[in-house]
C-alpha angles and dihedrals in degrees: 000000000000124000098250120086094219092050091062099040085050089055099043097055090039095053090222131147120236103208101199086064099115094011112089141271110306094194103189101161135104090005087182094059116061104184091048096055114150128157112244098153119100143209132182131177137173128250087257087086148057126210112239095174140000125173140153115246129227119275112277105182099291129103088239127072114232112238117213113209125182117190131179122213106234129185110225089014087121089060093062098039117061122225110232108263107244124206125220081250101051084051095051087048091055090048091056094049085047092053093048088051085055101046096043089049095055085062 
């Protein structure tokens, strides 16, 4: 899991899979600053497919790091790569942020 707590609970209602999860640190942000790196980029697929490559790529003028991602769509690969299991509360909680965003958005 990622370290922000909207970031799990995004992955966890979407069903979506994060694949740098047991991976490493791909620490894309601020690609100027080497000694404040955090990875705040961020990459979800479904369980349709299968990661085949992820890196980061080499520094071209943004404060952010490209990542590079290759997936293959697999048929049955979401036999063999489990979804996040999701509580009633955790669903409520996303429907609140949902509702902010939207909120915030109409202004």
């Amino acid at each position: 899991m990622s370290w922000s707590r909207t970031n799990n609970l995004f992955q966890k209602v979407s069903g979506l899979l994060d694949p740098r999860v047991g991976r490493g640190l791909y620490n894309t942000f601020h690609a100027e600053y080497p000694f404040m790196r955090f990875p705040l980029d961020h990459l979800f697929h479904s369980v349709h497919f299968r990661l085949v490559e992820i890196r980061r790529l080499d520094y071209v003028g943004s404060d952010h790091f490209p990542v590079y991602i290759k997936l293959s769509l697999e048929p049955g690969a979401e036999q063999q790569q489990n979804e996040l299991p999701t509580t009633d509360r955790e669903r409520k909680k996303a429907d609140e942020k949902i509702k902010e965003g939207k909120t915030e958005n109409d202004k």
